[in-house]
N, C-alpha and C positions, 0 to 999 in steps of 0.2 A: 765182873761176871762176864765168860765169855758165851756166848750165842754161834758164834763161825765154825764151819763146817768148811769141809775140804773132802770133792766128789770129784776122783780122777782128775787131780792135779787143778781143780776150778776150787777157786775159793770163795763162800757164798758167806753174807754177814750175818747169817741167821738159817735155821733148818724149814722154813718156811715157805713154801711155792705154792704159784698155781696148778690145779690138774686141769689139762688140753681138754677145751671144751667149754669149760665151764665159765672163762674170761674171756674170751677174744683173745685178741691180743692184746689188751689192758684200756685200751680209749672207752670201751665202755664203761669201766669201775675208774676212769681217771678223777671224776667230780667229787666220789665217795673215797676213795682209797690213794696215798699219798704212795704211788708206785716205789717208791726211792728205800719205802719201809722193807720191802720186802727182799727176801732172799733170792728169787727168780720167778721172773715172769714165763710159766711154760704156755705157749699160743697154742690155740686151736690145730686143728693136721690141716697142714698143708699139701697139695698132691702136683705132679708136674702140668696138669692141667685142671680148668674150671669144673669141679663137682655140681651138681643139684643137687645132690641129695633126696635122699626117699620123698615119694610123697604124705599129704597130712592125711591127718592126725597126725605127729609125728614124739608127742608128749602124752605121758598122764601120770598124774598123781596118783599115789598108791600108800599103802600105812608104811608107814617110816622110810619114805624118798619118795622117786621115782623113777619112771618108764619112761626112754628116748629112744626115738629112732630117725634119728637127724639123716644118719648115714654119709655124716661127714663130710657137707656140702660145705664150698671153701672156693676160695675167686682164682684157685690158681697161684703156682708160685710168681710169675712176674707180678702182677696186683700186689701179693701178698709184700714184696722185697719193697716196691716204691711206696705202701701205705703202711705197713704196719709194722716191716723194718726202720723205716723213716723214724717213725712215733716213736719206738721204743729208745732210738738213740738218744733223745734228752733227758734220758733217766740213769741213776745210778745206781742198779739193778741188773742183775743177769738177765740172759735171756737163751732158753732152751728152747728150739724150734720143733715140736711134734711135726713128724712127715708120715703122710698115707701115701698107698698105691694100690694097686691090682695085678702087679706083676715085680718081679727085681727090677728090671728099668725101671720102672715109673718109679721106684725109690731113688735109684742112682741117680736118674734125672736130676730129682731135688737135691742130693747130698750133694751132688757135684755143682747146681748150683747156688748152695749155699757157702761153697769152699771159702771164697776171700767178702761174706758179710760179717756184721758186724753182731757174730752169734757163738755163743759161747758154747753151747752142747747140741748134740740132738737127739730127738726120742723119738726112737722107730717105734710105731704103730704096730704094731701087728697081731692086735689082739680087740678091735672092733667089733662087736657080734654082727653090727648093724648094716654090715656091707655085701652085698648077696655074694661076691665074687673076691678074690683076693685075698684079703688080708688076716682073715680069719683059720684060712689054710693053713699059712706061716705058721700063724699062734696057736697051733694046737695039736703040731708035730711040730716034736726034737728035730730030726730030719729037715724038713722043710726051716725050722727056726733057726738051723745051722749054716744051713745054705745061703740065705738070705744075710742075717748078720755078719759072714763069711765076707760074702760080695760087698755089703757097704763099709764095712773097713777096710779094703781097698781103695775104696773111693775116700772115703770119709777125712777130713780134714782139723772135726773137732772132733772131741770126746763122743764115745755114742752109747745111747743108755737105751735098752729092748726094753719095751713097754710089756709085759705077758697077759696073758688070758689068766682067769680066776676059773676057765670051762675046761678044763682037763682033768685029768686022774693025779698026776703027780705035777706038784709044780715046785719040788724038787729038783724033778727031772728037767723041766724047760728051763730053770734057772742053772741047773749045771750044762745045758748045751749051749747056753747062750755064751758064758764065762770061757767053754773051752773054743768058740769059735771067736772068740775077741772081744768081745762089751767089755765098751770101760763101767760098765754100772748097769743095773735094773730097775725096772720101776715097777709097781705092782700094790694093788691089783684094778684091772680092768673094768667093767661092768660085767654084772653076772645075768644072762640070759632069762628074761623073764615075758609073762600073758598075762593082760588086762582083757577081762571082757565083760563087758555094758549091755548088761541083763537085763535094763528096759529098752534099749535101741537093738540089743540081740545082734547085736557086731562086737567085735573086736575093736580093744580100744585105740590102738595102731593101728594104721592105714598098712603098715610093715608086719600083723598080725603078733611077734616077737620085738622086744626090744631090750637096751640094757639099763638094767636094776643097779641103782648109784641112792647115797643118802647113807643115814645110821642103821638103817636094816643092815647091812651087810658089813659095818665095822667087825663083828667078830670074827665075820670069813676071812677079811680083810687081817686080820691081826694076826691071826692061824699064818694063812699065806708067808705071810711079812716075815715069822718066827720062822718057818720052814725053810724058807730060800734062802733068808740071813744064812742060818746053819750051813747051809749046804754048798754055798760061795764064800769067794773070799772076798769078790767085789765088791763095792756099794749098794745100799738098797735104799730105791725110796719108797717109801710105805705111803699108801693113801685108800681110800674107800669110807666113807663116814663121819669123816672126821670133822669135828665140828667145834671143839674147845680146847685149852691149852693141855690141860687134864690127855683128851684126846691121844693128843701128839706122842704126848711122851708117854702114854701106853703103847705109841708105834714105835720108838726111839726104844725104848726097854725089849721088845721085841726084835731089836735087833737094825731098823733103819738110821741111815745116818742122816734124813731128812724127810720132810713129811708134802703132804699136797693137799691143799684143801681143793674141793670139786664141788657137788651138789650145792653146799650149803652156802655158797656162792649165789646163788636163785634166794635162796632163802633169807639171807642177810648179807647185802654189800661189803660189808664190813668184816665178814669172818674172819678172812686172814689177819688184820690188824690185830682182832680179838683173843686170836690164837697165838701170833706171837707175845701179845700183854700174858696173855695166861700161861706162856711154857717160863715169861721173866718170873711171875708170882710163884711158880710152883720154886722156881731155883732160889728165888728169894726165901721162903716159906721152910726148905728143905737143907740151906746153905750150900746148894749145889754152885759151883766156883766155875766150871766148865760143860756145858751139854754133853759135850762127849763122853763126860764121866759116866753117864746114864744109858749109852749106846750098848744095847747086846749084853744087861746085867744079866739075864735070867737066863 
């Protein structure tokens, strides 16, 4: 039974990853989760200097997920190369490095200095809602998302996969300007822009007033997306948003991705990923499915 996957010439042992955010860079799930299982470790966004991030409240639960507005606070890429590059090395796992910015340098900054680490992809940010400034611009015009991916493959050293926004009219469209400006791969979908408000404190449940919607609420949007942009590229697509069981996955992989991301449910049970790849073995066992790939883009 083959599991392995092959995203722009990277070969993963399984379609399995983390989504940026929701792991760290993996030392926090090290106790629960046997890194080595997985298919890639994708780290939190890293930016060419030390984030805050929004202030709190910066969470809240909501029916089926929830509300962040972290705003992508992160120690900076030197921190980031001496602790969490370090870490990741003793493991037999990929590692796709998500990068934030507020501007093309501050992207180029990090791609360029990630050039000669020990990082196998990387996934441009550009579709954060959470960020007042920057990155949200990128991901929400062609135009802008052209220009940008443009510039970092020039720089760019590994493979690089455009994270997109789920906040647009066509994500068709930003999946074909991506592919023609160079992305070896996409990723998708993003969090989708959402309000909590705390009708006995009569505030807002963010301190950020908006923030982004992650969890099984948004698996169907997430599926749509995933179906829509497979079609419309030829590149890779990794499908995430909800995903929560092996079942899951391969409604993303049937839609069309050649790999999946688990996120949220990460918070919800340490374990999900492990869970997820036991559950896409049972479904191949169950179905006499011989290769994953057979399952890619049936529909």
């Amino acid at each position: 039974m083959k599991l392995s996957v092959n995203i722009a010439g990277v070969e993963f042992k399984n379609p399995v990853m983390t989504a940026s955010g929701t792991f760290g860079s993996g030392m926090e799930y090290s106790d629960f989760v046997d890194l080595n299982r997985l298919g890639a470790v994708v780290t939190k966004g890293v930016a060419n200097v030390p984030w805050e991030g929004n202030p709190t409240p910066r969470v809240a639960e909501v029916y089926g997920g929830m509300l962040n507005a972290i705003g992508l606070q992160n120690p900076g890429i030197e921190t980031f190369v001496k602790r969490d590059l370090e870490f990741l090395k003793g493991y037999d796992t990929k590692v796709i490095v998500n990068v934030c910015g507020k501007s093309i340098q501050d992207y180029v900054d990090v791609v360029e200095r990630l050039s000669d680490e020990h990082v196998d992809m990387l996934e441009i940010n550009v579709s954060c809602p959470n960020v007042k400034e920057g990155a949200i611009a990128f991901g929400q015009n062609a135009k802008a998302l052209t220009e940008i991916t443009t510039e970092i493959k020039k720089h760019a050293k590994q493979p690089v996969i455009m994270k997109l926004s789920p906040n647009v009219t066509s994500i068709s469209e930003m999946a074909k300007a991506a592919e023609a400006a160079g992305a070896d791969a996409i990723s998708l979908i993003n969090t989708i822009t959402g309000m909590k408000i705390d009708i006995h404190r009569r505030k807002f449940a963010l301190a950020n007033r908006t923030g982004g919607l992650s969890g099984p609420a948004i698996k169907p949007v997430a599926v749509r997306m995933v179906y829509e942009a497979s079609h419309a590229v030829d590149i890779p697509v990794i499908g995430m948003g909800g995903i929560a069981t092996g079942d899951d996955a391969i409604e993303f992989i049937m839609a069309g991705a050649s790999a999946v991301a688990v996120g949220a449910m990460n918070f919800h049970d340490p374990y999900a990923t492990i869970h997820v790849i036991e559950g896409i073995e049972n479904y191949m066992k169950q179905y006499g499915v011989e290769d994953i790939n057979e399952l890619r883009k049936i529909l």
